[in-house]
Structure formats: structure tokens, C-alpha cells
C-alpha positions as a LaTeX table, in Angstrom:
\begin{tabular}{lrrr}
\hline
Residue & $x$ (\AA) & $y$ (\AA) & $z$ (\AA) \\
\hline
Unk1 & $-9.39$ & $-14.23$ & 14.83 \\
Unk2 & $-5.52$ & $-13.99$ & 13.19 \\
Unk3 & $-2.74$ & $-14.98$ & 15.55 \\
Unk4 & 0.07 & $-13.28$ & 14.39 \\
Unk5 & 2.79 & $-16.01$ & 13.26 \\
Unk6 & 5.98 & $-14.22$ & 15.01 \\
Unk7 & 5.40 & $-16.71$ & 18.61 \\
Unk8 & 6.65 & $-13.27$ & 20.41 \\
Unk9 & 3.34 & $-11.48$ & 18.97 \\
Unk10 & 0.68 & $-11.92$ & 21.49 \\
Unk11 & $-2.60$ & $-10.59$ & 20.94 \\
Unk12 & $-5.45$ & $-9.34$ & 23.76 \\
Unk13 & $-9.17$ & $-9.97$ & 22.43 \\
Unk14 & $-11.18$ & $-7.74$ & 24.52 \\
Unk15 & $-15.33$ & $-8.87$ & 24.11 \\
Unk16 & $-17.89$ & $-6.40$ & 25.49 \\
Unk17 & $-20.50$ & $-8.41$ & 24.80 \\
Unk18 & $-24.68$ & $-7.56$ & 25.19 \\
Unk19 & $-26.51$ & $-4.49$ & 26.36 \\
Unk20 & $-27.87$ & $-3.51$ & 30.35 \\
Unk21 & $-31.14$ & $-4.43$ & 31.28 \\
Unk22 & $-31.74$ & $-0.53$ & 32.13 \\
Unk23 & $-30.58$ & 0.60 & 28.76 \\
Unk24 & $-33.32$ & 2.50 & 27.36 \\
Unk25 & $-32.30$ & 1.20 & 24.11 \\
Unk26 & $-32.14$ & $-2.41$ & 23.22 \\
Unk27 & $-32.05$ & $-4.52$ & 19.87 \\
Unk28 & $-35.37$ & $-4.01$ & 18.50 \\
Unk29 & $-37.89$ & $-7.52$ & 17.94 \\
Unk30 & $-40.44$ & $-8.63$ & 16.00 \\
Unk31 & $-39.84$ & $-6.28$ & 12.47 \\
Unk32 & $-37.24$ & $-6.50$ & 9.69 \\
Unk33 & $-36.83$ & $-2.67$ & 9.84 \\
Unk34 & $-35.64$ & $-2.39$ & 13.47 \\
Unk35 & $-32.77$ & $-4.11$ & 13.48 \\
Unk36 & $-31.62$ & $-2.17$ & 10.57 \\
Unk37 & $-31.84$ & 1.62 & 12.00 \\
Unk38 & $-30.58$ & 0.06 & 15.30 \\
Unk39 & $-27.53$ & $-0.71$ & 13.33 \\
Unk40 & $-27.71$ & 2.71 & 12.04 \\
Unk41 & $-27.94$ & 4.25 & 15.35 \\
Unk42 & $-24.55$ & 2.43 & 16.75 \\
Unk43 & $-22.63$ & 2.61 & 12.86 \\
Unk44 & $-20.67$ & 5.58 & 14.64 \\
Unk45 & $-19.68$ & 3.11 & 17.50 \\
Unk46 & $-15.76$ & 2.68 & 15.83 \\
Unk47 & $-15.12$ & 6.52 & 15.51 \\
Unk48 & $-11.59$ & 7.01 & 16.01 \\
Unk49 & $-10.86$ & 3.53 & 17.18 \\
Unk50 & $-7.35$ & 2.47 & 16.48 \\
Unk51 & $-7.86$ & $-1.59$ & 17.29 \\
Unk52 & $-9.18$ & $-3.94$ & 15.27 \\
Unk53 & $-13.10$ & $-3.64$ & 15.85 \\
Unk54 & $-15.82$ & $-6.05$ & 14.84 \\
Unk55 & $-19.32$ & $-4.64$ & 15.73 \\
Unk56 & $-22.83$ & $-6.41$ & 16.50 \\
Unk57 & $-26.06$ & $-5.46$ & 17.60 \\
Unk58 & $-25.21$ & $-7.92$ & 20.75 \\
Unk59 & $-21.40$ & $-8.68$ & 20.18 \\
Unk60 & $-18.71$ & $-6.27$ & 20.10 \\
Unk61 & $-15.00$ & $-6.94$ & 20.18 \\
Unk62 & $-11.98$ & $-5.25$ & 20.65 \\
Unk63 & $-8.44$ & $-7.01$ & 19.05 \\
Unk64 & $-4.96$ & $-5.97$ & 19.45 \\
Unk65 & $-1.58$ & $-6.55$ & 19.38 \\
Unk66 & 0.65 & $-6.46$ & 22.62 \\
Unk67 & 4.22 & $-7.12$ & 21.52 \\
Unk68 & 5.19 & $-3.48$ & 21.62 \\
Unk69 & 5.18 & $-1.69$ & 24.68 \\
Unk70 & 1.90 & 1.01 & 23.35 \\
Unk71 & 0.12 & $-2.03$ & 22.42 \\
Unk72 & $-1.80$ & $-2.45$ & 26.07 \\
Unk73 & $-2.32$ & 1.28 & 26.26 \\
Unk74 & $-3.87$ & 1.49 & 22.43 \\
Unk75 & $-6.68$ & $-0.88$ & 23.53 \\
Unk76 & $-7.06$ & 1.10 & 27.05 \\
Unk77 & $-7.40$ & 4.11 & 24.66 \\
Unk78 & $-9.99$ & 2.65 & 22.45 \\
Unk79 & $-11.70$ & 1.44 & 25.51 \\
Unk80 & $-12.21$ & 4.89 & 26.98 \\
Unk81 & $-13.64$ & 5.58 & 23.62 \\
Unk82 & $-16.61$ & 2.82 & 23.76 \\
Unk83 & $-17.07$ & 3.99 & 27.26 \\
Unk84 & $-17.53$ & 7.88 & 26.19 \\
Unk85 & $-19.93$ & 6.77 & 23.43 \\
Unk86 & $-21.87$ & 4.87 & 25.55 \\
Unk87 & $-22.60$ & 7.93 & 28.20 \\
Unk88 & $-23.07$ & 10.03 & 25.21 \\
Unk89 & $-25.50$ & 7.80 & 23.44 \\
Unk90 & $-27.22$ & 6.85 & 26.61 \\
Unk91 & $-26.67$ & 3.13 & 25.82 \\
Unk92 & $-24.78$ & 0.87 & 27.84 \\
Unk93 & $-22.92$ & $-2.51$ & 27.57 \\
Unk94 & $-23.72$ & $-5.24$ & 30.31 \\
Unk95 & $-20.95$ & $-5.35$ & 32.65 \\
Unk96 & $-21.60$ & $-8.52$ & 33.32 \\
Unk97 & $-20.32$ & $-9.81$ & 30.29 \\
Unk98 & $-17.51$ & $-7.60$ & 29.60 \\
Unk99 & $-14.41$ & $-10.21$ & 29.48 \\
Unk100 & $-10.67$ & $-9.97$ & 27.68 \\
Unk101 & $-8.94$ & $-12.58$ & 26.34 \\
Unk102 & $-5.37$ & $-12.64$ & 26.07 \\
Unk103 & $-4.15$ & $-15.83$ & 24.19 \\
Unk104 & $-0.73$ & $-17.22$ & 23.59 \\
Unk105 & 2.59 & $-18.63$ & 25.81 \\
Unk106 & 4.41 & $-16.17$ & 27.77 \\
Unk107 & 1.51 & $-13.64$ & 27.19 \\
Unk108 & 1.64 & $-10.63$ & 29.82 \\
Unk109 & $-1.56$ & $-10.38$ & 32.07 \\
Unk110 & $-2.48$ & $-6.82$ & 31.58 \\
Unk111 & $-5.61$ & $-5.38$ & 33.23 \\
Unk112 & $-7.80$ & $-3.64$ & 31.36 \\
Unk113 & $-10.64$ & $-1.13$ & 32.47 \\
Unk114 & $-14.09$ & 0.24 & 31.52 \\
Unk115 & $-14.91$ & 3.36 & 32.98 \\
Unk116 & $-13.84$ & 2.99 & 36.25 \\
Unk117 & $-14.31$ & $-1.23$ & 36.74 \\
Unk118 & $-11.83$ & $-3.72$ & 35.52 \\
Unk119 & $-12.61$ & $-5.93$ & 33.42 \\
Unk120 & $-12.75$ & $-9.92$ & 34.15 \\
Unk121 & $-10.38$ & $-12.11$ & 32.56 \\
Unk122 & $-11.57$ & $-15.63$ & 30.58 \\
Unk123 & $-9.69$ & $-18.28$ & 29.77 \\
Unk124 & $-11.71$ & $-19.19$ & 26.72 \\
Unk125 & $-14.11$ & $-17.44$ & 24.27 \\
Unk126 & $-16.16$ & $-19.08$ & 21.30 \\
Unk127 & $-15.27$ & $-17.01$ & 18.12 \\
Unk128 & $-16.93$ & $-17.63$ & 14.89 \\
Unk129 & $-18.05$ & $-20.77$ & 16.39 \\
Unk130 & $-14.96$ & $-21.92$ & 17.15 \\
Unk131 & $-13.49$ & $-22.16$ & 21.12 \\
Unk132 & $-10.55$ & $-20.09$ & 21.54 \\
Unk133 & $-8.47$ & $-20.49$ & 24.41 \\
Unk134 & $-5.42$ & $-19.09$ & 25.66 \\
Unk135 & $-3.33$ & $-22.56$ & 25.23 \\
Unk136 & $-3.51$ & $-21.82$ & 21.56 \\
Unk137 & $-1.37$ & $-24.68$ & 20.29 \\
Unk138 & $-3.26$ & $-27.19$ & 21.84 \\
Unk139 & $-6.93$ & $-25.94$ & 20.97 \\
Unk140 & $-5.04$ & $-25.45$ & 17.70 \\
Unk141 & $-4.34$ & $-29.05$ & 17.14 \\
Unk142 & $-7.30$ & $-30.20$ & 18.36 \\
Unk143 & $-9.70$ & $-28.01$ & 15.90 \\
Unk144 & $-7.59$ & $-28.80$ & 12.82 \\
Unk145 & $-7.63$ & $-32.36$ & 13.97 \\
Unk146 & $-12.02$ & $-32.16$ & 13.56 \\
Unk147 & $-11.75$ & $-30.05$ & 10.68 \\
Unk148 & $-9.98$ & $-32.59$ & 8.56 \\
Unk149 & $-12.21$ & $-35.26$ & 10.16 \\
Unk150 & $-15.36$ & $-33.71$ & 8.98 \\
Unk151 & $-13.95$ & $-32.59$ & 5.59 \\
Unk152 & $-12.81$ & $-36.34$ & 5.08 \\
Unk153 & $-16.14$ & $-37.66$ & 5.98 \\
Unk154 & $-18.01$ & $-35.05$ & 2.96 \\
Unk155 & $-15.44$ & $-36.34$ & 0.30 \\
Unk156 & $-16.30$ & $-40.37$ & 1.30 \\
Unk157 & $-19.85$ & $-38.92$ & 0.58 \\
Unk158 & $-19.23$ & $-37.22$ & $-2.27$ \\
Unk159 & $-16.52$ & $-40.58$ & $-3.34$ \\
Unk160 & $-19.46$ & $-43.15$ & $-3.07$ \\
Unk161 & $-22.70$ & $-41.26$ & $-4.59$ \\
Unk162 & $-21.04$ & $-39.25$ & $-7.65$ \\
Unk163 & $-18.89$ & $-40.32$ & $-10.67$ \\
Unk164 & $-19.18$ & $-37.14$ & $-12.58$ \\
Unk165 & $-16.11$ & $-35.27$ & $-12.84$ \\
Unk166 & $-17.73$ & $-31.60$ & $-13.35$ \\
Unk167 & $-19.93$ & $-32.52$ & $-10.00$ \\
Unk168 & $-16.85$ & $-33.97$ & $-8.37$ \\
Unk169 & $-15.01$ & $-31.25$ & $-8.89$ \\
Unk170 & $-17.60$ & $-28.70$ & $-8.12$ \\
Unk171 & $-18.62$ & $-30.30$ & $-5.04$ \\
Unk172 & $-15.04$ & $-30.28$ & $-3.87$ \\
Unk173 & $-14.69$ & $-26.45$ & $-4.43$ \\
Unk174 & $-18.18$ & $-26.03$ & $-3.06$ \\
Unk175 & $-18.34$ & $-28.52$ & $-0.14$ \\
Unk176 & $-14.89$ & $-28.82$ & 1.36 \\
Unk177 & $-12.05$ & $-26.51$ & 0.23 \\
Unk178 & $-14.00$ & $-23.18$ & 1.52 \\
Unk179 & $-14.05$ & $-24.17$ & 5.16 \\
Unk180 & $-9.99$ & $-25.22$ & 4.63 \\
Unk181 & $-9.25$ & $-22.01$ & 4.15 \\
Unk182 & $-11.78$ & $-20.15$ & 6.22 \\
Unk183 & $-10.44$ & $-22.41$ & 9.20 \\
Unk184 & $-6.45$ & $-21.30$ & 7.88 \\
Unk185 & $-7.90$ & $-17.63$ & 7.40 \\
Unk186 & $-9.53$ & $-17.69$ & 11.27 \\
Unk187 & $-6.18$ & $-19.26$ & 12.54 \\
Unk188 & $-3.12$ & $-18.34$ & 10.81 \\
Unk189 & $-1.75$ & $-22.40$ & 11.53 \\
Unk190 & 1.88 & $-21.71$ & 12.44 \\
Unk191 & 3.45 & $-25.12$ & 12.91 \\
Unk192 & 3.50 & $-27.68$ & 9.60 \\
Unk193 & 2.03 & $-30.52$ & 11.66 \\
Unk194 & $-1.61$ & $-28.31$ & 11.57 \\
Unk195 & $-1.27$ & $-27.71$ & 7.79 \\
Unk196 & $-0.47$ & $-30.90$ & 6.90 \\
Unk197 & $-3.53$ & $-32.15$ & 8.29 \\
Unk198 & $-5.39$ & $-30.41$ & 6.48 \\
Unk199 & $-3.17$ & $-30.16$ & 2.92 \\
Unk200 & $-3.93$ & $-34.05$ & 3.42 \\
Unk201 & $-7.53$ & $-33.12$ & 2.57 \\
Unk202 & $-7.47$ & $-31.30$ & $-0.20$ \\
Unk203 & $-4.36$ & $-34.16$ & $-2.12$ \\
Unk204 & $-7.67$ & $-36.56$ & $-1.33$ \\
Unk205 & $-10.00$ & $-34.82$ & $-2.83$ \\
Unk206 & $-8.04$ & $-33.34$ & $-5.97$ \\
Unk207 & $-6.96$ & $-37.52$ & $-7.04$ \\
Unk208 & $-10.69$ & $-38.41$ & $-6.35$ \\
Unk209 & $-11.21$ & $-36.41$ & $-9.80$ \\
Unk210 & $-11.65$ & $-39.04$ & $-12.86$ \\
Unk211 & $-8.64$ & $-38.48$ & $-15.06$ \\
Unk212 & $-6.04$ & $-36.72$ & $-12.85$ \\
Unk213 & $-5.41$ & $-39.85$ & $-10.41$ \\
Unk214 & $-1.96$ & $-40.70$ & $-11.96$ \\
Unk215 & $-0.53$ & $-36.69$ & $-11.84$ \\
Unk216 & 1.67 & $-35.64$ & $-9.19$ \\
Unk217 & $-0.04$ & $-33.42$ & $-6.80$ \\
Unk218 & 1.43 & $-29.83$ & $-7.92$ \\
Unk219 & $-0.31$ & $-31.24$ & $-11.77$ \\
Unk220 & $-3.36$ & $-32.19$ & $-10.18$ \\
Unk221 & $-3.79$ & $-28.54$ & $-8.76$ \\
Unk222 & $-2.36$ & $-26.94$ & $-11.91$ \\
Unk223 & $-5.01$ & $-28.43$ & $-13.60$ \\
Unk224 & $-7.69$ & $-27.47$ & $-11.33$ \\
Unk225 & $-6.40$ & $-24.16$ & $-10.89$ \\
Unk226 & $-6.10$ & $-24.18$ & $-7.55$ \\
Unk227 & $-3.38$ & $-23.54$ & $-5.08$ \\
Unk228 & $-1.87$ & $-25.35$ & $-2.02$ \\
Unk229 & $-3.02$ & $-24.17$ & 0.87 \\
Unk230 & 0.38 & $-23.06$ & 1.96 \\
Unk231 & $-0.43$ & $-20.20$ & $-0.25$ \\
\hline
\end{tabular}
């Protein structure tokens, strides 16, 4: 999930999540071919949906942005859409685990509805493995704090069993700088303190690479070709 930068963005994550136990449809079991034309039968799920829109057999969310005054009414809108599709298609989500999330300081409460319920507010929702909660700073902080942890503990791996500089260097691009940026792509870090953390990472592993210890680090990545991660 992208948190916009501008702190006077806010953003409502809306997960309607899992299908009824009296749908007459459910994810098919048991064969390689019926989850496939199950995903065939709900690929027309995001007609005319205006939000951002990630679709699963069992996970489907809803993302938008509610700095602007249409914002809460665009996701209301593409709500009434899922709920039309579902009557039509004679498949239902649980309501049981319909939630919205709606992250950041200062972010307005709005109450959303399916059909004719509301739907229940959570504090916190794990996204791409990773628990979001609506005190984003301090989840932030905490998460980048791990992810450099665990990135530090592959290089000291990699430091003390290799001595090639080709393997070096490809386990580095392999093993650690991938989930750097997948963890700036999921979070869009606004404050330096969380990308400094993690820039610390990548100067370790780039002067762990035989030959390049005495460069400055802008060299060192010039060499590589690679890029800060401020990038």
C-alpha cells in the first residue's frame, strides 16, 4: 500500500475480504483448473471502478484517496458497484469480514456502507504481510527498524561464507537490495530517519565488494550501477 507523501493526503483502505457460507459459489479445491475459471468468472469484478482495486479469489480491496472533498463519495460509489455485481452474479462477500481502514494523523472517520449495512472500522490490517495500522509513523519506524535488522543479518552471512566478488555482488542484488525497495515501494518512507535506516544497508553491502572498499559511496554505486535508494 502507497501513502501518499503530502501528510494532508489521507488514504481509506476498504478490505471486503472472503465469500458467505450460503454463496452458491465458492473458490473451487482440489484441481489446478478451478481456481483458474473461478478467476475468470469474477475478472469482470473492477468494471467501472474508479479506486484503486486489487482482486483475489478470497481478498479484495478497495484504496482511495480522501484529501478532496469527492474522495469519500468515489469509494461509496465503487462500493455500490461491488454490491450490484454481487446480486447480479449471485455471489456474495462475508459480511463478517468486511472492514475499512483509514490510516494517517488527523484522518476524518467517514462511514462507509455495503448495501444497506455499514461497514466496521479496524484499527489495523496485515497487507502484503506487513501490519498496517492507522498510527502510520510509528508502525513505520518500527518495520523499517526489522527490515534493516534482517537485511544486516543476510550480508554478515553472505560477509563470512563468500570472498568472490561476482557472488558478492550478485548475492547482494539477489538477497538484500530487492526487499529495500519492495519495503520503500509498499511504504512510500516520508521522513529521512526511515530511509536512512535502510540507505545504511545497502553503503554496507556495496563496501563489502573486494576492490571498491576505499571509493566514496556515490563511486561505489556508479560502479555497480545502481542507485541510492532515494531514487
Amino acid at each position: 500500500m502507497s501513502i501518499p507523501s503530502d501528510p494532508g493526503h489521507h488514504l481509506a483502505l476498504v478490505l471486503v475480504t472472503g465469500l458467505g457460507k450460503d454463496a452458491k459459489v465458492s473458490v473451487p479445491q482440489g484441481t489446478v483448473l478451478g481456481p483458474v475459471l473461478f478467476d475468470i468468472f469474477i475478472s469482470d469484478i473492477d468494471n467501472g471502478i474508479k479506486c484503486t482495486f486489487s482482486k483475489f479469489a478470497n481478498d479484495t480491496k478497495l484504496r482511495g484517496a480522501v484529501h478532496m472533498p469527492e474522495g469519500p463519495d468515489a469509494i461509496q460509489r465503487d462500493l455500490d458497484k461491488l454490491g450490484k455485481w454481487t446480486c447480479v452474479n449471485l455471489l456474495r462477500f462475508n459480511k463478517a469480514k468486511y472492514q475499512v481502514l483509514q490510516p494517517g494523523q488527523d484522518n476524518p472517520q467517514y462511514q462507509y456502507k455495503m448495501g444497506d449495512e455499514g461497514i466496521e472500522s479496524s484499527s489495523a490490517k496485515k497487507d502484503l504481510q506487513v501490519l498496517v495500522d492507522e498510527k502510520l509513523d510509528k508502525s513505520q519506524y518500527a518495520l523499517t527498524v526489522q527490515k534493516a535488522q534482517n537485511a544486516n543479518c543476510v550480508l554478515g552471512y553472505i560477509k563470512r561464507n563468500v570472498a568472490s566478488r561476482l557472488r558478492v555482488q550478485y548475492l547482494c542484488s539477489t538477497l538484500v537490495r530487492p526487499h529495500l525497495q519492495y519495503f520503500l515501494q509498499l511504504w512510500s518512507l516520508q521522513h529521512r530517519k526511515h530511509m536512512d535506516l535502510l540507505e545504511q544497508v545497502q553503503r554496507r553491502a556495496t563496501k563489502m565488494i573486494r576492490g571498491l572498499e576505499c571509493l566514496s559511496y556515490e563511486n561505489r554505486l556508479r560502479e555497480l550501477g545502481l542507485f541510492s535508494l532515494e531514487k
